[in-house]
KOLNU-47668 format. One record per residue (C-alpha): residue in one letter; x, y, z; residue number from 0. Coordinates in Angstrom, 2 decimals, m for minus. Each point is the difference from the previous one (the first is absolute). Layout:
KOLNU-47668
<site rogu="a" X="X" Y="Y" Z="Z" ronu="NUM"/>
...
end
This chain:
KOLNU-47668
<site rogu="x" X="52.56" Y="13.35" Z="17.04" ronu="0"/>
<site rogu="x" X="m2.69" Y="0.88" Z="m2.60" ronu="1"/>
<site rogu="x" X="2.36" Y="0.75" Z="m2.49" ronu="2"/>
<site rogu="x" X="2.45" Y="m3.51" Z="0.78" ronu="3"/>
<site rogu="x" X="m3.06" Y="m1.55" Z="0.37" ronu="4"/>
<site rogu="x" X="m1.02" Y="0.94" Z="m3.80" ronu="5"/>
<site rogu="x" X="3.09" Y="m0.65" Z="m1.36" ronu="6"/>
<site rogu="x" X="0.32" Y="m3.37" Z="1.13" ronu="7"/>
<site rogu="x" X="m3.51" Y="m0.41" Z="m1.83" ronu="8"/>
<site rogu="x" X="1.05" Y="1.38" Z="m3.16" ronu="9"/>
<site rogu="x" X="3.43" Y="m1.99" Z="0.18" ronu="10"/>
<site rogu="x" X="m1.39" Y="m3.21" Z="0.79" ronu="11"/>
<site rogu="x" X="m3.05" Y="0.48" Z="m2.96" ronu="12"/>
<site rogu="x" X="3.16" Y="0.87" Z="m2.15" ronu="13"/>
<site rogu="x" X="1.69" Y="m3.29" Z="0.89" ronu="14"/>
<site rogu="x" X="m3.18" Y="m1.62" Z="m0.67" ronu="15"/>
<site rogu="x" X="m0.22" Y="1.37" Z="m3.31" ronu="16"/>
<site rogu="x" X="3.46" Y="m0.77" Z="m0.63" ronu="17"/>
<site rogu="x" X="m0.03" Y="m3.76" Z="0.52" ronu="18"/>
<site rogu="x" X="m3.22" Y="m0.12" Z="m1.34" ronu="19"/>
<site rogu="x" X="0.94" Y="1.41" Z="m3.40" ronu="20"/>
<site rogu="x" X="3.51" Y="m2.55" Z="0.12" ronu="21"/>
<site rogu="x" X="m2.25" Y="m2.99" Z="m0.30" ronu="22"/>
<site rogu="x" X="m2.98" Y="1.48" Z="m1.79" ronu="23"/>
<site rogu="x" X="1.16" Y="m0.75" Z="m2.97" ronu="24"/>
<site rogu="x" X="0.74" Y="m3.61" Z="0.61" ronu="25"/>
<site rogu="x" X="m3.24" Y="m0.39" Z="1.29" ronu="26"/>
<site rogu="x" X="m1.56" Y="1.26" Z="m2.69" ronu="27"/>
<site rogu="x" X="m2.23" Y="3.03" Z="2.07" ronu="28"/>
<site rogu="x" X="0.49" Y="2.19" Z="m2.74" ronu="29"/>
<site rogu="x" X="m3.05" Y="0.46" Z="m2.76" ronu="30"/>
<site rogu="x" X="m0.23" Y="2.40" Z="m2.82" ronu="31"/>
<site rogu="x" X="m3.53" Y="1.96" Z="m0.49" ronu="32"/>
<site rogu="x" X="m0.10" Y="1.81" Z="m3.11" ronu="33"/>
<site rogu="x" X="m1.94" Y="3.44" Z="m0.85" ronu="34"/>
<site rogu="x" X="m0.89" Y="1.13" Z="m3.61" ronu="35"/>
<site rogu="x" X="0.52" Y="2.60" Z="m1.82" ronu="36"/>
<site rogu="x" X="m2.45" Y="1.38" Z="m2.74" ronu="37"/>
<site rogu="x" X="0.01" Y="1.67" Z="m2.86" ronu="38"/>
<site rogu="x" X="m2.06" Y="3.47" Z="0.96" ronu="39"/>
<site rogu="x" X="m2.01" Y="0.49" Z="m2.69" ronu="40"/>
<site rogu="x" X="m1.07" Y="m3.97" Z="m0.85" ronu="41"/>
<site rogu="x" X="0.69" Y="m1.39" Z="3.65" ronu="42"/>
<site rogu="x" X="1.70" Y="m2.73" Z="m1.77" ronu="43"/>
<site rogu="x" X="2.70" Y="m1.67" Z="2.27" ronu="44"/>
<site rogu="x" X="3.52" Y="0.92" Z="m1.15" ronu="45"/>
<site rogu="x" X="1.62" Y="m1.60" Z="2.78" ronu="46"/>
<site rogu="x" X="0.88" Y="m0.94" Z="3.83" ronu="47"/>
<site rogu="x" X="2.11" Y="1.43" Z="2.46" ronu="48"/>
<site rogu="x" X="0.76" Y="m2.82" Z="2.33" ronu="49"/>
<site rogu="x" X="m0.17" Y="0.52" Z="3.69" ronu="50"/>
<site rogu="x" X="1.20" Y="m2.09" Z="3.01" ronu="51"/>
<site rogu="x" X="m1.43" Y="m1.65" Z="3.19" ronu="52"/>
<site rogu="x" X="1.42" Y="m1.90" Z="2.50" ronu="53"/>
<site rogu="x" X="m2.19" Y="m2.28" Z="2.14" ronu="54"/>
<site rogu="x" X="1.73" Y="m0.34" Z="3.13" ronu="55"/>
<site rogu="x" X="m0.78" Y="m2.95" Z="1.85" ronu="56"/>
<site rogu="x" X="m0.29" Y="1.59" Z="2.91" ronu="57"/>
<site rogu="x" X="m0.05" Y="3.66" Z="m0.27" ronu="58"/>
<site rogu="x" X="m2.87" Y="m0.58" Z="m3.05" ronu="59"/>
<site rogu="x" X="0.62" Y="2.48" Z="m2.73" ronu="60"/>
<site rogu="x" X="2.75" Y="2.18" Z="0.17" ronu="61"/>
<site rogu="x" X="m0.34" Y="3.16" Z="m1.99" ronu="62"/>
<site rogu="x" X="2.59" Y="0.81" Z="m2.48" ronu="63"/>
<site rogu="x" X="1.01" Y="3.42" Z="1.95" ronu="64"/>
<site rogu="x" X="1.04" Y="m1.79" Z="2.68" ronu="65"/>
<site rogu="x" X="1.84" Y="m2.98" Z="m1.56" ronu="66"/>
<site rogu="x" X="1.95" Y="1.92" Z="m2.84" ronu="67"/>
<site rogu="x" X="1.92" Y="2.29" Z="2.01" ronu="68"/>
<site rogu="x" X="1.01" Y="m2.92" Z="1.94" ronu="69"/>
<site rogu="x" X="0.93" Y="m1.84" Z="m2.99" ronu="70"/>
<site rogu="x" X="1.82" Y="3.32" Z="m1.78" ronu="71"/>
<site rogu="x" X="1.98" Y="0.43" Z="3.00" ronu="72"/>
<site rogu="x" X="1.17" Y="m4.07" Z="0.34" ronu="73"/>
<site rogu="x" X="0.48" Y="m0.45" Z="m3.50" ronu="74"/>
<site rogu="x" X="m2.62" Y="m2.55" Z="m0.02" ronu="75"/>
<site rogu="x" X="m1.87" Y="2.03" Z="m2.73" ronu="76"/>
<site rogu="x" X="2.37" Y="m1.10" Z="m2.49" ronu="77"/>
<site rogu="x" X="m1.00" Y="m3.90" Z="0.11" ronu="78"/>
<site rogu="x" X="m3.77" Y="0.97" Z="0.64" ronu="79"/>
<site rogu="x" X="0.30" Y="2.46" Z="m2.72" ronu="80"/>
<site rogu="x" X="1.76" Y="m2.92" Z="m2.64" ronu="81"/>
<site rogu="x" X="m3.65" Y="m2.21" Z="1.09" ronu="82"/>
<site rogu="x" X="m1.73" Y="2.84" Z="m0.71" ronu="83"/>
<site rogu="x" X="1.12" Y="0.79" Z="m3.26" ronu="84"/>
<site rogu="x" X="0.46" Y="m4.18" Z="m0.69" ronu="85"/>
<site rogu="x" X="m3.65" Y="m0.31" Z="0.88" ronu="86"/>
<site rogu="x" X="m1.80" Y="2.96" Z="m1.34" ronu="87"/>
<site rogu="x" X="1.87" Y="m1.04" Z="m3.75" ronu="88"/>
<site rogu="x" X="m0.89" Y="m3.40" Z="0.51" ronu="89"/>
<site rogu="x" X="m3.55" Y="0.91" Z="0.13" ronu="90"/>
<site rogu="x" X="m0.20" Y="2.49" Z="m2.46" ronu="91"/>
<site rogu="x" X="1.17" Y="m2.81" Z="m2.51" ronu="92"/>
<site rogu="x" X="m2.62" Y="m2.01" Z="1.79" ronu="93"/>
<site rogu="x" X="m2.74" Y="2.08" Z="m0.92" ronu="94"/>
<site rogu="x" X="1.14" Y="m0.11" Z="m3.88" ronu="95"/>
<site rogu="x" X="0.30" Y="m3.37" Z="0.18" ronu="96"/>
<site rogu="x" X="m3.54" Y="0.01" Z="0.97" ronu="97"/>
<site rogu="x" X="m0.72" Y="1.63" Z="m3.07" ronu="98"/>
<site rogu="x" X="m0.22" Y="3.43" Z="1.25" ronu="99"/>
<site rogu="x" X="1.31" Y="3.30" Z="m2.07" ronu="100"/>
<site rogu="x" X="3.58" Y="0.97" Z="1.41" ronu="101"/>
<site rogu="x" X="0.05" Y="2.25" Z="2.67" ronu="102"/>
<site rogu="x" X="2.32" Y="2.33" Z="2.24" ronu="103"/>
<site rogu="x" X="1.04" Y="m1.44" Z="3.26" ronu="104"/>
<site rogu="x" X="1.42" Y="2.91" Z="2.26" ronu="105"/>
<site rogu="x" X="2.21" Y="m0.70" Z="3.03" ronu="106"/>
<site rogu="x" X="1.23" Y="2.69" Z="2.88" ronu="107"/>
<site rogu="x" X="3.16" Y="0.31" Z="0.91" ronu="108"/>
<site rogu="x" X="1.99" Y="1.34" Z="3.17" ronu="109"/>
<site rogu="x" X="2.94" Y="2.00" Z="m0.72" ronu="110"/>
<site rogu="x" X="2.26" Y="m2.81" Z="1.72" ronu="111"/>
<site rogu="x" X="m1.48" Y="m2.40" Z="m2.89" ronu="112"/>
<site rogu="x" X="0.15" Y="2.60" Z="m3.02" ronu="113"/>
<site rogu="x" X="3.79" Y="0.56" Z="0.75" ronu="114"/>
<site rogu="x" X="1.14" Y="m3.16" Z="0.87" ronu="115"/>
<site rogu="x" X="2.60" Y="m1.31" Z="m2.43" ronu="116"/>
<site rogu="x" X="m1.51" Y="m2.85" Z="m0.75" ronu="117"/>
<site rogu="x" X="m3.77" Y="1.27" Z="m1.12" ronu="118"/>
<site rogu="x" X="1.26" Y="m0.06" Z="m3.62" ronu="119"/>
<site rogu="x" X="1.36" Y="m3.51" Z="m0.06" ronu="120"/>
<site rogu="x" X="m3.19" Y="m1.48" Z="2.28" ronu="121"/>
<site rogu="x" X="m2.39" Y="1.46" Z="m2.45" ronu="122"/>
<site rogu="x" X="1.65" Y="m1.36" Z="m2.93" ronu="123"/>
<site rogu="x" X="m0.20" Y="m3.29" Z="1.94" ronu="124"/>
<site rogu="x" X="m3.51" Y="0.38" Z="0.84" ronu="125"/>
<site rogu="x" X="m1.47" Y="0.98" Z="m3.28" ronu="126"/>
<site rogu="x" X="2.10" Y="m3.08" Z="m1.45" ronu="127"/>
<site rogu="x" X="m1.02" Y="m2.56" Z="2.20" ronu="128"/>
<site rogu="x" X="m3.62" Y="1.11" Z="m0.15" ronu="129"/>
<site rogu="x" X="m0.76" Y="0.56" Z="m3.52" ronu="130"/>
<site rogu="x" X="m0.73" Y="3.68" Z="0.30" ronu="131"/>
<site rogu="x" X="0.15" Y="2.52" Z="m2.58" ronu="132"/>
<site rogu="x" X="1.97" Y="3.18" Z="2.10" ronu="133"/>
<site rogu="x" X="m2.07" Y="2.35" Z="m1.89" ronu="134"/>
<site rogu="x" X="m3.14" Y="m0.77" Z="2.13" ronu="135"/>
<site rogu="x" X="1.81" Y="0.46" Z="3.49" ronu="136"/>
<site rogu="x" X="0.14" Y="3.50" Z="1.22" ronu="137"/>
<site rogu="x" X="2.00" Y="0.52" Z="3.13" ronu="138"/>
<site rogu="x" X="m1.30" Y="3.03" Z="2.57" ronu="139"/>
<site rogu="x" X="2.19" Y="2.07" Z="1.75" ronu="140"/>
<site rogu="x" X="m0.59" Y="2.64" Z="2.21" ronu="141"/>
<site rogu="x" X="0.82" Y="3.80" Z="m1.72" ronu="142"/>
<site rogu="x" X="2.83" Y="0.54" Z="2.92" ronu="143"/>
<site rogu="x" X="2.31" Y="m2.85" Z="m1.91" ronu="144"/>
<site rogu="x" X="0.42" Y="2.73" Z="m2.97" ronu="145"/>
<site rogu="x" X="2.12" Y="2.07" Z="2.22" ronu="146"/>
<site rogu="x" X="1.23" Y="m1.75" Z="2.01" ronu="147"/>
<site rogu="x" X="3.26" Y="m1.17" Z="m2.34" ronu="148"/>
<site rogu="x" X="m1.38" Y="1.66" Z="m3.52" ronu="149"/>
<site rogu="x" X="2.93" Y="m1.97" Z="m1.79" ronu="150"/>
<site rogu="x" X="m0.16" Y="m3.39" Z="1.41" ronu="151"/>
<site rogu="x" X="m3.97" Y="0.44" Z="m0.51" ronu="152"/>
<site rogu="x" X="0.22" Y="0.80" Z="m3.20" ronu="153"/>
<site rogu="x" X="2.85" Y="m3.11" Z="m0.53" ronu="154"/>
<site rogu="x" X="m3.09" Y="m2.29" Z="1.33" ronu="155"/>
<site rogu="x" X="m2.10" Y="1.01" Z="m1.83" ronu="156"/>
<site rogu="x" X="1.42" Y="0.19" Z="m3.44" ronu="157"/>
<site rogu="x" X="0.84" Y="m3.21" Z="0.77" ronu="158"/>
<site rogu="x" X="m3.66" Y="m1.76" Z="0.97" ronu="159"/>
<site rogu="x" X="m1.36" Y="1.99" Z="m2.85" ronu="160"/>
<site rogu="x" X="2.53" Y="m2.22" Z="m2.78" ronu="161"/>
<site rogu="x" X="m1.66" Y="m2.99" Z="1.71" ronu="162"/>
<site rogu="x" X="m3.32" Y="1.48" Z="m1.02" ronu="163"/>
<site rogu="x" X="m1.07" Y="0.47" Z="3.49" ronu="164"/>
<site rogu="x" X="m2.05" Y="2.99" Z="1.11" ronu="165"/>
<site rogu="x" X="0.71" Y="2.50" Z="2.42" ronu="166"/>
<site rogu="x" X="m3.00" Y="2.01" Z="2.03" ronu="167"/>
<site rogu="x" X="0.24" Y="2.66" Z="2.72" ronu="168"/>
<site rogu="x" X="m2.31" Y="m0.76" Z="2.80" ronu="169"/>
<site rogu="x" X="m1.39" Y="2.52" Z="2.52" ronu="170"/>
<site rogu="x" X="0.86" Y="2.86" Z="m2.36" ronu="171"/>
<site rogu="x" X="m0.66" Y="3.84" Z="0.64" ronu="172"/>
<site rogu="x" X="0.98" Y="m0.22" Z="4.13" ronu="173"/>
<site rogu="x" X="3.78" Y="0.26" Z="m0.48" ronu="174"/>
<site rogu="x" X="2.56" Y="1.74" Z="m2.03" ronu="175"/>
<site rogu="x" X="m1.52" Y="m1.40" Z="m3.86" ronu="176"/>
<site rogu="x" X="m0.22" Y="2.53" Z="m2.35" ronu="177"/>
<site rogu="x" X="0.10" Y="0.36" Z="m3.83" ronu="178"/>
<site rogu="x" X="3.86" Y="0.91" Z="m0.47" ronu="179"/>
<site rogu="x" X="0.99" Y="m3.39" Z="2.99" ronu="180"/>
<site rogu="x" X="m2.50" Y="m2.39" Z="m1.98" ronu="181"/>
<site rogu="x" X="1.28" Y="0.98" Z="m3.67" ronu="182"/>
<site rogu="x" X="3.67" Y="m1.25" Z="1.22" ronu="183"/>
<site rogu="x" X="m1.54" Y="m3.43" Z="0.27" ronu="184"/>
<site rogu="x" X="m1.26" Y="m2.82" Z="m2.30" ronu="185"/>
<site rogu="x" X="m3.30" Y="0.10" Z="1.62" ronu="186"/>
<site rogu="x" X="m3.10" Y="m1.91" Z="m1.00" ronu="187"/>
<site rogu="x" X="m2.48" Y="0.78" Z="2.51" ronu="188"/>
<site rogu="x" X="m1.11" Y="2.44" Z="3.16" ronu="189"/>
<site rogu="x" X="m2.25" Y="m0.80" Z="2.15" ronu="190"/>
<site rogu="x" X="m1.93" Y="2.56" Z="1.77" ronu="191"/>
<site rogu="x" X="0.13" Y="m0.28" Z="3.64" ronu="192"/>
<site rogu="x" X="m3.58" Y="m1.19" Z="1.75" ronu="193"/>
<site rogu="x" X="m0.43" Y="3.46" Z="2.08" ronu="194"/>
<site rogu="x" X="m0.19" Y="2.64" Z="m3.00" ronu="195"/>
<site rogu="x" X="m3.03" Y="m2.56" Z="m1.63" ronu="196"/>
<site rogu="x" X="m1.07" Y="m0.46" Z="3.66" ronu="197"/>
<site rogu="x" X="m1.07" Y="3.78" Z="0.37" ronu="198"/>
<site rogu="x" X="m0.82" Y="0.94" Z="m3.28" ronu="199"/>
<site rogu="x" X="m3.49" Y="1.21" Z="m0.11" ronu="200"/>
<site rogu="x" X="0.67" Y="2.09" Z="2.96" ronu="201"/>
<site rogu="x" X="3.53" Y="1.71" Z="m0.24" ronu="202"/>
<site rogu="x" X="0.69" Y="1.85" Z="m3.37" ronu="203"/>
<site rogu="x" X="3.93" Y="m0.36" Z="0.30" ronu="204"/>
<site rogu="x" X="m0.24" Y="m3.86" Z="0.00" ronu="205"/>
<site rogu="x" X="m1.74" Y="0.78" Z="m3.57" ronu="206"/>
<site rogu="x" X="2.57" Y="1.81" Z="m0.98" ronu="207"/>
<site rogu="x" X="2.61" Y="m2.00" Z="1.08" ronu="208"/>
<site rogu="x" X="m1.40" Y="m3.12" Z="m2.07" ronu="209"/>
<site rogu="x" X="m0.65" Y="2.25" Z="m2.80" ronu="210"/>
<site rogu="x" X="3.39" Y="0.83" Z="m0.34" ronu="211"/>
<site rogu="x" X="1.55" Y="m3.41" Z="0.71" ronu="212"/>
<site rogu="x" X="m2.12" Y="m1.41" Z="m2.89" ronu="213"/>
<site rogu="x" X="1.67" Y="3.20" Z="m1.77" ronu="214"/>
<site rogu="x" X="3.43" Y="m1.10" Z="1.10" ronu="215"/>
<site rogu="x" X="m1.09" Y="m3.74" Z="m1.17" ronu="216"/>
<site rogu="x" X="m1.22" Y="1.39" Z="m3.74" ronu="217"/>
<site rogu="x" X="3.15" Y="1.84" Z="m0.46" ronu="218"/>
<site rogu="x" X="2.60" Y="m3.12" Z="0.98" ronu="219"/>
<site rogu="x" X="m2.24" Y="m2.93" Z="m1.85" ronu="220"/>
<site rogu="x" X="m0.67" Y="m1.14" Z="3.51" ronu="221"/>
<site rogu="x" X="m3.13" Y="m2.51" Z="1.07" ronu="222"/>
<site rogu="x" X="m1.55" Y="2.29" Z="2.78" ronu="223"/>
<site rogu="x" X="m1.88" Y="m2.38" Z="2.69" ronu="224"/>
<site rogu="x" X="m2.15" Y="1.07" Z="2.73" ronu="225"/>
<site rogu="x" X="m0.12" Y="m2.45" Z="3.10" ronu="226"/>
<site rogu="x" X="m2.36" Y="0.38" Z="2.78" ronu="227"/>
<site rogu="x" X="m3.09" Y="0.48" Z="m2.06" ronu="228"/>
<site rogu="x" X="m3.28" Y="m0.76" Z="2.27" ronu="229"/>
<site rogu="x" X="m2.82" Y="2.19" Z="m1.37" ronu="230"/>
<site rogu="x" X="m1.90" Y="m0.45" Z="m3.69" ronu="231"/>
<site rogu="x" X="0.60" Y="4.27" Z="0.26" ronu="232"/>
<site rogu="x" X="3.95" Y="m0.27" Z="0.27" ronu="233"/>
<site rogu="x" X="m0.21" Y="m2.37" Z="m2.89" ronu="234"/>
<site rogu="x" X="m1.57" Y="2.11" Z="m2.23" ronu="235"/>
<site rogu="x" X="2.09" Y="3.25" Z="1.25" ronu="236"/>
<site rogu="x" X="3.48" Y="m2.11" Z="m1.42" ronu="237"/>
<site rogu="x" X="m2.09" Y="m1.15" Z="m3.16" ronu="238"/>
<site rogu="x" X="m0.91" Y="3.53" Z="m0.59" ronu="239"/>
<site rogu="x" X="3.51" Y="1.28" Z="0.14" ronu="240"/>
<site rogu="x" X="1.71" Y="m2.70" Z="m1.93" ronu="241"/>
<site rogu="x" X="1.40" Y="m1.70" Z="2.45" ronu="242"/>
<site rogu="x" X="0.94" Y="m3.65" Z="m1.46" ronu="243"/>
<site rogu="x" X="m0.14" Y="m2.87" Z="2.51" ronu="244"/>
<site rogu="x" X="m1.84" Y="m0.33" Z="3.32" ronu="245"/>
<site rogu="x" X="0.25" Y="m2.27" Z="3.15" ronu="246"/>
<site rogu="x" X="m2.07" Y="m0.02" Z="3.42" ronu="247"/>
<site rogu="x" X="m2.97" Y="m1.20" Z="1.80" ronu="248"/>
<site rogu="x" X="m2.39" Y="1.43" Z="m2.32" ronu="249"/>
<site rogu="x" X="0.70" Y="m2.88" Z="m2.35" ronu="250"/>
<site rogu="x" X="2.12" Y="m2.80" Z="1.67" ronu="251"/>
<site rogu="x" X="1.26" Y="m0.68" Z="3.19" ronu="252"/>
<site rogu="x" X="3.30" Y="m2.27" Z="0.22" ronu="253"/>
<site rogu="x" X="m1.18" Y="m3.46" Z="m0.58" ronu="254"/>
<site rogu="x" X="1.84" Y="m3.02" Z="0.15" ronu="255"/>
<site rogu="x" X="0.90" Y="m1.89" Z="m3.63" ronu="256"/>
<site rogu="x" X="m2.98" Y="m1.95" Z="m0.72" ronu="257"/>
<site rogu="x" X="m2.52" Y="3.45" Z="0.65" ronu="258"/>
<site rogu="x" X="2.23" Y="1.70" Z="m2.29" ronu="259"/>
<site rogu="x" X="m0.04" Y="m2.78" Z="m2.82" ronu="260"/>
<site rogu="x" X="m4.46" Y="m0.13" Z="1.17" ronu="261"/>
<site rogu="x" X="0.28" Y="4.04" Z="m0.80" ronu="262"/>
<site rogu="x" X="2.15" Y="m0.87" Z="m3.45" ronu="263"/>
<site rogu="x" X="m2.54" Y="m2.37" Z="m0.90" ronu="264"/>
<site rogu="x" X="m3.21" Y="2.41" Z="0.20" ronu="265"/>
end
């Protein structure tokens, strides 16, 4: 009965979700926060990484972790993704127009969005319709995509990079990544994954392991960004061993537009 009982739970919160996310859109519950990224040695903003929230009028804020499955699995990610992309370029122009220097905008994307067929065609779309240079939108995907289908991968690729736009691997160093997979790629950036900057100071192979994937990052001409940075210590570490961008708590928390354009400002 426990179990049944459970399930029903978990299927009706799923049917919740589901519904909810069908008209979330048209209701406008999505909002874009936006984190930056700084240069490590001048703390200089290089860019955002925009993140999403959904303000359930019910349920209150839904966490992304349990909305995006949801939306993988529907296929619902593919319209939320096209707002995301559509609204992260639109204010990326917006903060040029506000007489800002150009900066990256970087977007995530599931593996249900990076190989759909029309990604290509949307983005073209998108940076058309918005104004936006495609060489300051970097699109993350997670290091599992590289394997998954190496020659369709690299087909997507090639093909976002002769539209200018930049391609970064998020979460890297807890798969599969290694120097020979990432060379097969036109990469731009890795990102080191939070829990190797997380335990730094106390565990020696986390060291080593972001000592090497700067390493990795020197030898392919790739920007190497650490995300997850909380302590003025762990800042300092990365500076010290050259790595080039970071992104965390230390410095900014994801803020909606107007904090970001308040932080551009001072």
């Amino acid at each position: 009965q426990f179990y049944s009982t459970a399930m029903d739970r978990n299927s009706l919160a799923r049917s919740t979700l589901e519904s909810g996310l069908r008209q979330a859109l048209e209701r406008g519950e999505f909002q874009l926060y936006y984190q930056a990224k700084r240069d490590v040695r001048t703390e200089r903003i290089t860019g955002t990484e925009a993140l999403l929230r959904w303000q359930h009028p019910a349920l209150g804020t839904v966490a992304p972790l349990q909305f995006i499955p949801v939306a993988e699995e529907t296929g619902l990610i593919i319209p939320i993704g096209k707002w995301v992309l559509r609204t992260a370029c639109q204010q990326n122009v917006a903060w040029q127009q506000q007489g800002f220097p150009p900066l990256h905008v970087a977007v995530n994307l599931t593996a249900r969005q990076f190989f759909d067929e029309y990604l290509l065609p949307d983005l073209i779309d998108i940076l058309a319709s918005t104004g936006m240079d495609g060489r300051l939108l970097e699109l993350e995907i997670h290091e599992s995509f590289l394997l998954r289908d190496v020659q369709k991968t690299l087909r997507i690729m090639t093909a976002l990079n002769a539209q200018g736009i930049r391609v970064a691997v998020d979460d890297f160093g807890i798969g599969y990544g290694t120097l020979a997979t990432l060379k097969q790629f036109p990469l731009n950036t890795i990102k080191i994954d939070r829990s190797f900057i997380r335990d730094l100071a106390s565990v020696a192979e986390d060291r080593d392991l972001i000592d090497a994937v700067v390493a990795i990052g020197r030898k392919l001409s790739l920007t190497v960004v650490a995300q997850g940075v909380e302590t003025k210590d762990q800042a300092e570490y990365l500076r010290q061993h050259s790595c080039d961008e970071i992104q965390g708590f230390y410095l900014n928390k994801p803020l909606p537009a107007d904090q970001i354009a308040e932080l551009l400002r001072n």
